[in-house]
C-alpha positions as CSV (number, residue, x, y, z in Angstrom):
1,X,0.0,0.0,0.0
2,X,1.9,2.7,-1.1
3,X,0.4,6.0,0.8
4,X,3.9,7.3,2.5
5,X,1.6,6.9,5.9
6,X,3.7,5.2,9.1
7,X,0.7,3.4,10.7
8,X,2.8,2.1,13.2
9,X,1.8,4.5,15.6
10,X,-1.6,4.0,15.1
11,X,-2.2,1.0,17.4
12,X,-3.6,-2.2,15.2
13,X,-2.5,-4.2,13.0
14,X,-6.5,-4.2,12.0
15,X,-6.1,-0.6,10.8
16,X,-3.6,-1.1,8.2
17,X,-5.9,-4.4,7.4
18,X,-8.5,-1.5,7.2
19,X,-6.7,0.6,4.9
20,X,-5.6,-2.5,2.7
21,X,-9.1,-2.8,1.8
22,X,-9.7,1.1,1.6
23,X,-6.5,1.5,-0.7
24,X,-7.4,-1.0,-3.0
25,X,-10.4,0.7,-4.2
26,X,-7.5,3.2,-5.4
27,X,-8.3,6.6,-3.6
28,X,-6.1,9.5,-3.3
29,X,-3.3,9.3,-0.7
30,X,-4.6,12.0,1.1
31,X,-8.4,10.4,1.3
32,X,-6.6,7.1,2.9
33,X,-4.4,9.4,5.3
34,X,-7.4,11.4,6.6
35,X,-9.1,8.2,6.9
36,X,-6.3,6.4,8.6
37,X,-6.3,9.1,10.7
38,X,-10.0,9.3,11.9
39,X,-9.6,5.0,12.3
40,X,-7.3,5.5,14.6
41,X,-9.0,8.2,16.5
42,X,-11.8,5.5,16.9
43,X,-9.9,3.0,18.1
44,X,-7.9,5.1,20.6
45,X,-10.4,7.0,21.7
46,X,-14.1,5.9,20.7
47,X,-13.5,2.1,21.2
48,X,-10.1,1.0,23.2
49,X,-11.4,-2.5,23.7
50,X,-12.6,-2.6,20.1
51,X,-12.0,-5.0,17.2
52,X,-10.9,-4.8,13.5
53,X,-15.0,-5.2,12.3
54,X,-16.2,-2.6,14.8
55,X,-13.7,-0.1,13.4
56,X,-14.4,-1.2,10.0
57,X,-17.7,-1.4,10.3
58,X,-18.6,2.6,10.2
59,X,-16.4,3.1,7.2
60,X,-17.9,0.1,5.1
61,X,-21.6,0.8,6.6
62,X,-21.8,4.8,5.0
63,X,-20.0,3.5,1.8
64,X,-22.6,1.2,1.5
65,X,-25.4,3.1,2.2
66,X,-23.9,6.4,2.2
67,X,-25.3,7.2,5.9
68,X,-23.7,6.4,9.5
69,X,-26.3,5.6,12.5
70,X,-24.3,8.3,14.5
71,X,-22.9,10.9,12.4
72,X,-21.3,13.0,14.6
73,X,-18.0,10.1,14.5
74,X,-17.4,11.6,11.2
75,X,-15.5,14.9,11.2
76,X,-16.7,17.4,8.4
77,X,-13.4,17.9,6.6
78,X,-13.5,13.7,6.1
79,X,-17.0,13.9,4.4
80,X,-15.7,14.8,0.9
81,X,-13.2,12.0,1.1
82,X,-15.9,9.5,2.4
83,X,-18.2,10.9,-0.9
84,X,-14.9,10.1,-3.3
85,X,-14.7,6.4,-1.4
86,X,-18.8,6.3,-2.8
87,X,-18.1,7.3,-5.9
88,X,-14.6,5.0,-6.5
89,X,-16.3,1.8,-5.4
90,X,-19.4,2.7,-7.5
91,X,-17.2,3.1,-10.3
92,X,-14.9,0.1,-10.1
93,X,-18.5,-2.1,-9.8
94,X,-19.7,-0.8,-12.7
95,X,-16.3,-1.6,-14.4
96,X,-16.4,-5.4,-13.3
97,X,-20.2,-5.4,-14.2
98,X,-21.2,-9.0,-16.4
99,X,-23.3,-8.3,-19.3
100,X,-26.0,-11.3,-18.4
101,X,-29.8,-10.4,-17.7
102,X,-30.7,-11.3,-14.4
103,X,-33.4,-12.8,-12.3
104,X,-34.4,-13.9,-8.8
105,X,-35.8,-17.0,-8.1
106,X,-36.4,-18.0,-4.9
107,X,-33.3,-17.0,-2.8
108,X,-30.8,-16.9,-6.0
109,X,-30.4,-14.6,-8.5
110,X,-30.0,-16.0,-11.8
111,X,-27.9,-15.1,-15.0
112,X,-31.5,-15.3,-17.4
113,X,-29.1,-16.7,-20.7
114,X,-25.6,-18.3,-20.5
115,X,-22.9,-15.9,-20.0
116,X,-21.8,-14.6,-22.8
117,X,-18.6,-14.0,-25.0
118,X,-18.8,-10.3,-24.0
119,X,-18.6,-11.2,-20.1
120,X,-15.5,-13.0,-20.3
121,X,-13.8,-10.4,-22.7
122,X,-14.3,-7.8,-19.3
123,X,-13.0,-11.0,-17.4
124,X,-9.8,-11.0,-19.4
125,X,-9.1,-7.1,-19.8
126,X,-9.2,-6.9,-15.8
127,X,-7.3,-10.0,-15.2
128,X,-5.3,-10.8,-17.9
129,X,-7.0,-14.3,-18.2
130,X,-5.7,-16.6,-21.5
131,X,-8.0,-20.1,-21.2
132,X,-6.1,-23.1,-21.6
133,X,-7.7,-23.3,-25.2
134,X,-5.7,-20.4,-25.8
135,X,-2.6,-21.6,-24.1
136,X,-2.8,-25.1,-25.9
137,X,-3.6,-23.2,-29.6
138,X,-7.1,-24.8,-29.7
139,X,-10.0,-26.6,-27.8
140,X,-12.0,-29.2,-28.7
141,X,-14.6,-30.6,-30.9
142,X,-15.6,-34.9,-31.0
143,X,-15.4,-36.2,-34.1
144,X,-15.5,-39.9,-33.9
145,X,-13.3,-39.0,-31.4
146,X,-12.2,-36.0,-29.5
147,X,-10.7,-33.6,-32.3
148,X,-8.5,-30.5,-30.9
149,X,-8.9,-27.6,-33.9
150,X,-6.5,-24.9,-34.1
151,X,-7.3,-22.1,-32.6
152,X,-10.7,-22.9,-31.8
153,X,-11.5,-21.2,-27.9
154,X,-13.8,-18.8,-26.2
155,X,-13.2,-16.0,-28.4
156,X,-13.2,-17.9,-31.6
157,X,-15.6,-21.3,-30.7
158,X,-15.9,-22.5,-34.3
159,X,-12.2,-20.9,-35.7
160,X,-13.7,-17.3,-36.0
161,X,-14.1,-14.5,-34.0
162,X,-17.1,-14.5,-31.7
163,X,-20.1,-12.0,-31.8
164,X,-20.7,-10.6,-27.9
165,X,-23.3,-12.0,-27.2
166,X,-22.9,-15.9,-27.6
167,X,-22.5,-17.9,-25.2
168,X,-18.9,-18.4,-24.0
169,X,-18.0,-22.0,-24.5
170,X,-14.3,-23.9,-24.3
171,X,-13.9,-23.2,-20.8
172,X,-13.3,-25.8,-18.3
173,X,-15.1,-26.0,-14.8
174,X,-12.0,-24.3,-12.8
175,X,-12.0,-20.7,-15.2
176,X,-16.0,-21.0,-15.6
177,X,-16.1,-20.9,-11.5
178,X,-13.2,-18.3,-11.3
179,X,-15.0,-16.2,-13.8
180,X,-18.0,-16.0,-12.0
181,X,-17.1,-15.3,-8.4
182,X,-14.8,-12.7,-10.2
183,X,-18.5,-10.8,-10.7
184,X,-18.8,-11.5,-7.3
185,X,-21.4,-14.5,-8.6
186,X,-20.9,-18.2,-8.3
187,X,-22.1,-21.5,-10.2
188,X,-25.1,-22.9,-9.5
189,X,-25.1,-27.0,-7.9
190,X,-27.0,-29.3,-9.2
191,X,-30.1,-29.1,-7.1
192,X,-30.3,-25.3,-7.7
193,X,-30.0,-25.8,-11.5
194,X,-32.8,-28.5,-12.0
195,X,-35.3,-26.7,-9.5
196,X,-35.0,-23.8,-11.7
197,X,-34.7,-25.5,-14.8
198,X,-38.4,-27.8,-14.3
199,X,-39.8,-26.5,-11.4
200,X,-42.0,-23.2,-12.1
201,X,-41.4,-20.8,-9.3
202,X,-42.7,-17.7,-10.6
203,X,-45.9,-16.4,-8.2
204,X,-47.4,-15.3,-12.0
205,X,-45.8,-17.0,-14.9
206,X,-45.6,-16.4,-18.3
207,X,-48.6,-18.5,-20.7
208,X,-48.1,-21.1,-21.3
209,X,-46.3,-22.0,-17.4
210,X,-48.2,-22.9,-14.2
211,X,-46.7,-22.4,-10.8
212,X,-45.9,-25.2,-9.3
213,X,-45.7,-27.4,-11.9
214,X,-42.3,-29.5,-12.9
215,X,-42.2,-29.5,-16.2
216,X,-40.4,-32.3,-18.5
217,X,-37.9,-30.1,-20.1
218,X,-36.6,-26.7,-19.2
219,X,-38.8,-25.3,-22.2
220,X,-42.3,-27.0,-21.0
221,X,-43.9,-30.1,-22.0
222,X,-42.2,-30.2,-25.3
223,X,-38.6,-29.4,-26.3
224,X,-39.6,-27.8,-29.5
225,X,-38.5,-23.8,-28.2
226,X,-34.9,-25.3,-27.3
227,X,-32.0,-25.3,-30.0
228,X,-30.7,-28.6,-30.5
229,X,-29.8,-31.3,-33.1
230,X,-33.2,-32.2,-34.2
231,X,-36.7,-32.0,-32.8
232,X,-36.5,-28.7,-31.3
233,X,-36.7,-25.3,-32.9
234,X,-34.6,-26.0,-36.1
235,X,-32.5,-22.7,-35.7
236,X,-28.8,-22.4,-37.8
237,X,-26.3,-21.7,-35.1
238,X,-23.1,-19.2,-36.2
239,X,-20.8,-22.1,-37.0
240,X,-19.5,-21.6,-40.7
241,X,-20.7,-23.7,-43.3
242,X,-18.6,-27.2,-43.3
243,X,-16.9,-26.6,-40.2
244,X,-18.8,-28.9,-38.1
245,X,-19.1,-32.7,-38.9
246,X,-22.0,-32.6,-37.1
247,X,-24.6,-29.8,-36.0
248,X,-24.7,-26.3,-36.5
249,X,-23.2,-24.7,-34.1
250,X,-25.3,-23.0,-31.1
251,X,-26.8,-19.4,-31.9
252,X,-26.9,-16.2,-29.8
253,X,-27.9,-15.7,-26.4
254,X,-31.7,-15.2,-26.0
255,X,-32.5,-16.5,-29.5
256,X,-34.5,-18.8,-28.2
257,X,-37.9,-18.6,-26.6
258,X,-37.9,-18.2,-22.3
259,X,-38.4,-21.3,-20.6
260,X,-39.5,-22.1,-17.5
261,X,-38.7,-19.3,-14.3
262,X,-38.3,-17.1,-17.7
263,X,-34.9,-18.6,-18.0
264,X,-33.3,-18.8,-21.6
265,X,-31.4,-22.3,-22.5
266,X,-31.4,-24.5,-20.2
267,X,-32.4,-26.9,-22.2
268,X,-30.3,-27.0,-25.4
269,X,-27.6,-24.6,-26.9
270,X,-24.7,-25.2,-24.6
271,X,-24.2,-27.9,-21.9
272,X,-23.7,-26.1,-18.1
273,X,-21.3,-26.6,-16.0
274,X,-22.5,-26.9,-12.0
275,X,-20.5,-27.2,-8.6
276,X,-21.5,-31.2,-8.3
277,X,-19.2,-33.7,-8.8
278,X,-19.6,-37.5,-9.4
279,X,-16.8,-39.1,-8.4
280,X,-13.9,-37.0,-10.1
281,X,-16.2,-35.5,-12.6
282,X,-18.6,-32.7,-12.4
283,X,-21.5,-32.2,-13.0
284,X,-23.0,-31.0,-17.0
285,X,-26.5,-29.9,-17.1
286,X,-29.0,-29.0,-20.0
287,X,-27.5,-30.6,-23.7
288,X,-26.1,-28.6,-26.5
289,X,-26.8,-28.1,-30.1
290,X,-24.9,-30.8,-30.6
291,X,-27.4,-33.3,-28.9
292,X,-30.6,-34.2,-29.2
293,X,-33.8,-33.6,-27.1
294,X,-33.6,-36.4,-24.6
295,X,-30.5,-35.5,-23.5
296,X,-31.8,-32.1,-21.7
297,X,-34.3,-34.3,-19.4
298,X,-34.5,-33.9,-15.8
299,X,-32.9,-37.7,-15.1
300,X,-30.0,-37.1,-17.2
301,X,-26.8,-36.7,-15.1
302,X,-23.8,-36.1,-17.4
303,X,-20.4,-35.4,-16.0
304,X,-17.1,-34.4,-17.3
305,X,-13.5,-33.8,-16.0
306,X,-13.3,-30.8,-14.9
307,X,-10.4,-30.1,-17.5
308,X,-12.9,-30.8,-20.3
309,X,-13.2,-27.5,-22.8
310,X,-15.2,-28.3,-25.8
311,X,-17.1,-26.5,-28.6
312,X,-21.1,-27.3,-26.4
313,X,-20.0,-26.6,-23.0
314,X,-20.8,-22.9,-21.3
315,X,-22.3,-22.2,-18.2
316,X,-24.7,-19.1,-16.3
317,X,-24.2,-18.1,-12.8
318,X,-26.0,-17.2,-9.9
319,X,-25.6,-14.8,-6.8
320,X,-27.2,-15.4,-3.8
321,X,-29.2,-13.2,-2.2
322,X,-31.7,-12.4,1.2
């Protein structure tokens, strides 16, 4: 932390745990000295058998809701520094904000639509992030066995570049987790993904859903709205003409008609990845455009390793909430 401040003196090592947090956001050094400052005056002073959280907690409490129960701890010349912590932290969210529509169902919030190409491309710029696709010069595809084709990852999933908003696909289960608790989000497990996927939740769904029912697939009674080999929709994914030996490739996010909970593909267009694991293997949920309709039932439970990057697998996240 590089503020030319001696905290030493100051009492705690919790303050300068404090301040760690406060000087990541990247204030001004004099905003974290007059806030080091007025921490240590509340420790000292205010609370001299105190701990790190009760310090903490009347600097994090107004950033968060921008007003203190007692306002008299704050002294006026801090206030503006206090309003530049507000506006900082709102922007650094809005810079690490994931594209993805979002829902709530039940006690989780849910990405509506796999995330996306354009997701992982913020994912990258902030962190630098090259998938093991990339590393390796290409992903994977089966053929009559698996196939690894040049150059074929994330940002190009059938050898050229990606529109934003399809579904990001060639990631294993490790950088599909990372990426979503990078958004401050996780992925969902398996008894999370299949109670959203057939169970209707909504208190007043959409026609042609009923609450309470559990449907058969995550589009209703019928498959027929989902995107997959044949017996669904019969939409042309992006994948170039005679680059697939089979299939089409899967199409753009929200292509599709919503499903049950209002949720978009989970049934069809990509496989999902979820925090369950058989064995060494986790957990795949939903079929791809590469399977057909039977495969995106409730009572199929496909696993992979968790190193497994291929052309049909993406995945959607959730966030849990009160």
């Amino acid at each position: 932390m590089a503020t030319g401040i001696n905290l030493q003196p100051m009492g705690h090592a919790s303050i300068k745990k404090t301040l760690g947090s406060i000087a990541s956001i990247g204030l001004p050094d004099r905003c974290i000295g007059d806030i080091a400052l007025f921490l240590a005056q509340i420790w000292q002073e205010r609370f001299p058998r105190g701990r790190y959280l009760r310090t903490r907690y009347y600097f994090i409490t107004f950033i968060q809701t921008k007003k203190m129960k007692n306002t008299n701890l704050i002294p006026p010349s801090l206030l503006s520094c206090l309003i530049t912590s507000v506006l900082f932290i709102q922007s650094a969210v809005a810079q690490n904000q994931a594209t993805e529509k979002i829902t709530r169902i039940g006690n989780l919030e849910w990405d509506l639509h796999e995330v996306t190409v354009a997701t992982v491309k913020i994912y990258a710029e902030k962190t630098g992030f090259v998938s093991s696709g990339e590393r390796e010069g290409g992903s994977f595809i089966y053929e009559s066995g698996w196939t690894r084709k040049s150059q074929w990852n994330w940002r190009q999933p059938f050898g050229i570049e990606a529109k934003n908003n399809e579904p990001a696909v060639h990631l294993n289960f490790h950088e599909a987790k990372a990426i979503c608790s990078f958004f401050g989000k996780r992925l969902p497990t398996d008894s999370e993904w299949t109670s959203a996927a057939f169970l209707e939740q909504r208190i007043t769904p959409t026609q042609p859903f009923t609450k309470g029912k559990r449907y058969t697939y995550p589009h209703g009674d019928t498959p027929k709205n989902s995107h997959c080999l044949n017996g669904c929709a019969g939409l042309k994914g992006t994948a170039p003409s005679g680059s697939l030996w089979r299939g089409h490739g899967h199409v753009p996010v929200m292509t599709t008609q919503a499903g049950v909970n209002g949720l978009y593909d989970m049934g069809g267009n990509a496989w999902e990845w979820v925090d369950t694991a058989i064995g060494s293997e986790k957990v795949t949920r939903g079929a791809s455009w590469w399977y057909g309709p039977k495969n995106q039932l409730e009572s199929n439970l496909a696993s992979k390793s968790p190193d497994t990057k291929v052309a049909y697998v993406g995945f959607r996240c959730v966030r849990d909430v009160q």
